[in-house]
Structures are given as structure tokens and as C-alpha cells.
ROZA-641350 format. One record per residue (C-alpha): residue number from 1; x, y, z. Coordinates in nm, 3 decimals, padded with zeros to 5 digits, m for minus. Each point is the difference from the previous one (the first is absolute). Example, Ala and Ser with C-alpha at 12.3 -4.5 7.8 and 13.67 -1.06 7.14 Angstrom:
% ROZA-641350
<1 <01.230 m00.450 00.780>>
<2 <00.137 00.344 m00.066>>
% end
This chain:
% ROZA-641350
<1 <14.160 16.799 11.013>>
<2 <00.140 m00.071 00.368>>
<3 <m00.173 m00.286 00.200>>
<4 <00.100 m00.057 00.348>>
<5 <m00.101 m00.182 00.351>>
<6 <m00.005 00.021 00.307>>
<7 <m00.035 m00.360 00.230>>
<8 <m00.334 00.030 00.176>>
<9 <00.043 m00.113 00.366>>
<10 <m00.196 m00.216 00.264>>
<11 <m00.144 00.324 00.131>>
<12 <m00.190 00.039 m00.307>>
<13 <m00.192 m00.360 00.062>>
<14 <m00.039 m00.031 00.414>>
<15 <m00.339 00.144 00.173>>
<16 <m00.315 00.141 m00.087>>
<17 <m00.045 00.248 m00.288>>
<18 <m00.011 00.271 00.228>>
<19 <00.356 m00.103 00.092>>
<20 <00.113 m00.057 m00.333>>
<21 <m00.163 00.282 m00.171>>
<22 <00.256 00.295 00.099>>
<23 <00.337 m00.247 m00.046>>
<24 <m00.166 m00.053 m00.333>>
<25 <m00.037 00.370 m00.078>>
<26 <00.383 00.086 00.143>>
<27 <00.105 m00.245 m00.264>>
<28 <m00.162 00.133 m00.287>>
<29 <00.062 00.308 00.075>>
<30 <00.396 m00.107 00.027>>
<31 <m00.069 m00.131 m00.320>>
<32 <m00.118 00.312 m00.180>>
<33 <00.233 00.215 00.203>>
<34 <00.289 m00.202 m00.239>>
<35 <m00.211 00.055 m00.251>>
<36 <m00.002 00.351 00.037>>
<37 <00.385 00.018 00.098>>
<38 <00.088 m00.182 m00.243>>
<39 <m00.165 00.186 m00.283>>
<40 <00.100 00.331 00.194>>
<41 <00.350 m00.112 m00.084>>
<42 <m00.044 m00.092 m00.361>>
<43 <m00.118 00.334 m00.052>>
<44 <00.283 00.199 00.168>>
<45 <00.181 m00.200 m00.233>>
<46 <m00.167 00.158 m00.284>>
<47 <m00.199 m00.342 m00.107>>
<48 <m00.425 00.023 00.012>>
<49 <m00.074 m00.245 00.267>>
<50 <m00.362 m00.086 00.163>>
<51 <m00.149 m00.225 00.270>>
<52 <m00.239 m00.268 m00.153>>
<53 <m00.325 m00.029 00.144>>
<54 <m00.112 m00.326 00.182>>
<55 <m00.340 m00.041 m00.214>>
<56 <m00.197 00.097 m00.276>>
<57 <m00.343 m00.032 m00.117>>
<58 <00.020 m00.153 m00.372>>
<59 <m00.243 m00.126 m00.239>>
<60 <m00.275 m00.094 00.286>>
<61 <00.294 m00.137 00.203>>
<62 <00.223 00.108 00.294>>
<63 <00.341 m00.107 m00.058>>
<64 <00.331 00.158 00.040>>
<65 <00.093 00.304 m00.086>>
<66 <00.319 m00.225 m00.146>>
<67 <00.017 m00.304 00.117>>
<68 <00.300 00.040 00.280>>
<69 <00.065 m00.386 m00.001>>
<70 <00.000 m00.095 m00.376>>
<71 <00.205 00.217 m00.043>>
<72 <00.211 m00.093 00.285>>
<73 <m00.026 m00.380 m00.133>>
<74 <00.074 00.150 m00.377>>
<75 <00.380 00.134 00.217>>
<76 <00.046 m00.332 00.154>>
<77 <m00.073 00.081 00.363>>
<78 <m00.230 m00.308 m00.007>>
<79 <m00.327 m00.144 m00.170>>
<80 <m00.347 00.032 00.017>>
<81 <m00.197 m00.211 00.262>>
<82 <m00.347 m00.175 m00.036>>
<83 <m00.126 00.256 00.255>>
<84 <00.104 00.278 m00.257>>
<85 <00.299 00.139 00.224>>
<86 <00.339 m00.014 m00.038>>
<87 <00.223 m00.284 00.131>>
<88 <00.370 00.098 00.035>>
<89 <00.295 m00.272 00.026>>
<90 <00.134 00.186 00.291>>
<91 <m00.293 00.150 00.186>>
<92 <m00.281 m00.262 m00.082>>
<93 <m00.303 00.199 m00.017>>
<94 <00.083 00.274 00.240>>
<95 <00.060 00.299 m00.243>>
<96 <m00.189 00.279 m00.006>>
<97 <00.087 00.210 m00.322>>
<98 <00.045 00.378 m00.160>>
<99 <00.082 00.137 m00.337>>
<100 <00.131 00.305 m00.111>>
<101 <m00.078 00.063 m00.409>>
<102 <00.317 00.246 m00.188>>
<103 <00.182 00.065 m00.285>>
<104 <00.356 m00.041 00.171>>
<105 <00.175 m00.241 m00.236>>
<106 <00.093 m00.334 00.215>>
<107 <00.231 m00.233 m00.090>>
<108 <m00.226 m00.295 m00.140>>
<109 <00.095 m00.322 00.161>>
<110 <m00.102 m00.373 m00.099>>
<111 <m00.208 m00.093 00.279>>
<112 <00.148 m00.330 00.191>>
<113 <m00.234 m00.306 m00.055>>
<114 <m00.088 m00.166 00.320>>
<115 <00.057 m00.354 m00.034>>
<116 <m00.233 m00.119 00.222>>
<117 <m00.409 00.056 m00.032>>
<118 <m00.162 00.119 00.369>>
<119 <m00.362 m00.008 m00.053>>
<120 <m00.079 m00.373 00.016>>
<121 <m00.348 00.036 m00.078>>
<122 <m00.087 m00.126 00.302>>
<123 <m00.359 00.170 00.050>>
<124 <00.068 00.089 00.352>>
<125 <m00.073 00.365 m00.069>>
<126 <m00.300 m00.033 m00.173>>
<127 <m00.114 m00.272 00.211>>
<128 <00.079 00.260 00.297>>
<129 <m00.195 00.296 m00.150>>
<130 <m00.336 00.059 00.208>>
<131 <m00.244 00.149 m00.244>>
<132 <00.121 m00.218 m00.309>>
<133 <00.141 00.323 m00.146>>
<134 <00.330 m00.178 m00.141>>
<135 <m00.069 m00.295 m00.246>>
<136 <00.268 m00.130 m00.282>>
<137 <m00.166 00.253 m00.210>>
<138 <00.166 00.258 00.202>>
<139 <m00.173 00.274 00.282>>
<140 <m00.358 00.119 m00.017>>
<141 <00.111 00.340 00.163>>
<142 <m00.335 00.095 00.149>>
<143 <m00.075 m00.346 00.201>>
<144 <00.364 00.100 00.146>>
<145 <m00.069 00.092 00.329>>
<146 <00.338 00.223 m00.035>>
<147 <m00.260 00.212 m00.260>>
<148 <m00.326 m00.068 00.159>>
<149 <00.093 00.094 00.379>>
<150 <00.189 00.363 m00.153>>
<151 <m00.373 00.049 m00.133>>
<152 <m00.344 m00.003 00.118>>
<153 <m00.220 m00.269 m00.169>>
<154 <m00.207 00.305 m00.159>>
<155 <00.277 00.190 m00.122>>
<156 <00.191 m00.308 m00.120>>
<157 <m00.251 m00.097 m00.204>>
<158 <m00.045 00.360 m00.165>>
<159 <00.350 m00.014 m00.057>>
<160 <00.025 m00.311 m00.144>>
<161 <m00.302 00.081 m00.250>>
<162 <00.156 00.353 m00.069>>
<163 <00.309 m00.177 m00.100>>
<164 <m00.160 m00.028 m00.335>>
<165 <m00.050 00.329 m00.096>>
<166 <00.312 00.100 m00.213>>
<167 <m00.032 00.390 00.109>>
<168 <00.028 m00.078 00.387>>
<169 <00.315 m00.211 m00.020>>
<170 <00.198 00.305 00.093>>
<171 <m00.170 00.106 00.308>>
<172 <m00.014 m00.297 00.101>>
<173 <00.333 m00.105 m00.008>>
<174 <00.122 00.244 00.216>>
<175 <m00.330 m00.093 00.228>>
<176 <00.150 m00.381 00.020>>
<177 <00.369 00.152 00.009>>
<178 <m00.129 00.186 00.335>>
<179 <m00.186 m00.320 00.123>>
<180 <00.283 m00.163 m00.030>>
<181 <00.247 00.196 00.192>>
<182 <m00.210 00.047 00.324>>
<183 <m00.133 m00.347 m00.014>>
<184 <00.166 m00.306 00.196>>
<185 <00.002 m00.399 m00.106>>
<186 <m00.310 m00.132 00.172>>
<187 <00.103 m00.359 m00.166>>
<188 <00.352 m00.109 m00.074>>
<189 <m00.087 m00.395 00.010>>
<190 <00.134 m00.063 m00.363>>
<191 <00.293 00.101 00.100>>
<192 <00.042 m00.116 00.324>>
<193 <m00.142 m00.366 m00.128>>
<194 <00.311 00.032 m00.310>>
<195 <00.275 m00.267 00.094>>
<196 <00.233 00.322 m00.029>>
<197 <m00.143 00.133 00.265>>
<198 <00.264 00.057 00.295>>
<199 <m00.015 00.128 00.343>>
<200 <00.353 00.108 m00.003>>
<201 <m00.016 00.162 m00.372>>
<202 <00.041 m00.250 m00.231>>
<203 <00.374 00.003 m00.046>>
<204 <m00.019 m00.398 m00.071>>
<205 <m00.303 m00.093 m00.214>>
<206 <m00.044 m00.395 m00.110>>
<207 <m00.023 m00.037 m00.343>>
<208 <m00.030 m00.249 m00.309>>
<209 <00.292 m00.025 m00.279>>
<210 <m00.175 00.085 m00.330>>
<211 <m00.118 m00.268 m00.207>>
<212 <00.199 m00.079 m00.270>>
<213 <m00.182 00.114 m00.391>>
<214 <m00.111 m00.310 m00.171>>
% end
């Protein structure tokens, strides 16, 4: 498996979701155009190679159709956040992330250990989140106004009750997979609230040496 990122920029974050909404859809779709290429290339290369989806409906839950930043945490590109999203040494909390799933043999590397911890447990984010979506328990994904503004209240409840039924998890994964492409970020303050947070990209993040074991 390939993960990569691209460094989401202020234009993603300043003015109304009406502004926002197509800068947000130019940079997904950036994102699964490298998706796309990339796997285009693998398989000119004679390797299998697909995109991976952005969600999937599993076991009465949405969650990812492979989770983009454990996996990305798992390759040392950073760790996993209280607010559930990645938090990279170099870019803070400003990647936004694709995979590409193949059979191409890749050199396996040990992945470098970050000596220092970034997510301080601070609480900012959940403090930050409006409709209490985000506790320490992790993200109740349909109080997440991200989920709930993509649907109407009726129809996000019938999805979310659907969910259950083990012989509609197919249809509606690509349902949610469509969602999710057209839809933009109507809330981003987890993220924005994250001491990683930073206007100019998050090149310099403040962090916390690791406590020693013991």
C-alpha cells in the first residue's frame, strides 16, 4: 500500500462554506486525481494497483474504507491525535491524505520513531467541537456536523438505521463514497482549535519530548 499527502492550505479554512466548498472539492479531487495517476502508473508497469475509497459502511458503522491515517501513523508520517486525525512532525495537522492498494513489491523500510509526542492531550479540540460529537472516546460520526450538514436530518437518520442491515452495506458504501466527494467541511473547529494548527502550514509545530518508560 502507498499513503501520501498533500498540505491543506489557508484557503481551505477562510470564509463561508459557500466559499470553502469548491476549494474543498478542487482538493479532493487533486487528491484522487494522484490516486488515479498513480495507480494508472502501477499498472502500465504491469503491477494491479487501485484507488482506496474514503469510507465504508461496516458492521452498523461508517468508518474508512482503510483508515488513510493509521496507516500513515503505522509508516511514521506522524501519530494519531485526540481529534482522531493525523498530526505530522512537519506539517502539524494540515495533511490531507490518499492511498493507492498493489501488489508492486516495495522495499520495506523500518519506520523512523519520532522522538517527540505532539498530541498533548490538551482537550482543546474536543472542548472546540460544537455538537459534542468528539469526546476521549473518539467521534460520534452522525452528531458531526461534517456528516449531518452532507445529509438531510430525514435521510441521515434512515441511513444511520440502515447501517445495520448487513445486505445494504454495499450500496451504501458507494452512497457515502458519493456523499463524500461532492460534499464540503461545514465544521473544521477540531482542527483549527489543535495547537498544530498553522496559518502558514505547519512547517514548525511545538511539541513535548516523550516521557521517559518507567
Amino acid at each position: 500500500m502507498i499513503v501520501f499527502g498533500k498540505v491543506m492550505g489557508d484557503e481551505l479554512f477562510e470564509g463561508s462554506v459557500a466559499e470553502t466548498a469548491p476549494r474543498i472539492a478542487a482538493f479532493k479531487q487533486h487528491l484522487a486525481g494522484i490516486s488515479h495517476n498513480l495507480s494508472r502508473m502501477l499498472e502500465e508497469s504491469g503491477a494491479a494497483a487501485m484507488p482506496v475509497t474514503s469510507v465504508a459502511v461496516k458492521d452498523g458503522r461508517l468508518v474508512g474504507g482503510l483508515s488513510f491515517k493509521h496507516c500513515a501513523a503505522d509508516a511514521g508520517l506522524g501519530e494519531i491525535g485526540d481529534n482522531g486525525l493525523l498530526l505530522s512532525p512537519r506539517y502539524g495537522i494540515r495533511l490531507g491524505l490518499g492511498a493507492v492498494l498493489t501488489d508492486r513489491e516495495i522495499p520495506a523500510m523500518t519506520p523512523a520513531r519520532n522522538p517527540v509526542r505532539l498530541c498533548t492531550h490538551c482537550g482543546l479540540c474536543i472542548r472546540a467541537c460544537p455538537t459534542r460529537a468528539l469526546t476521549t472516546d473518539g467521534i460520534d460520526s452522525f452528531r458531526c456536523l461534517n456528516i449531518t450538514g452532507a445529509l438531510p436530518g430525514p435521510v441521515a437518520s434512515l441511513f444511520e438505521r440502515l447501517m445495520g442491515v448487513k445486505a445494504l452495506e454495499e450500496p451504501l458504501t458507494r452512497l457515502a463514497n458519493r456523499v463524500a466527494a461532492k460534499s464540503a467541511a461545514r465544521c473544521s473547529e477540531c482542527l483549527v482549535a489543535c495547537p498544530l494548527f498553522r496559518k502558514s502550514g505547519g512547517n514548525q509545530v511545538p511539541v513535548r519530548p516523550e516521557e521517559p518508560d518507567g
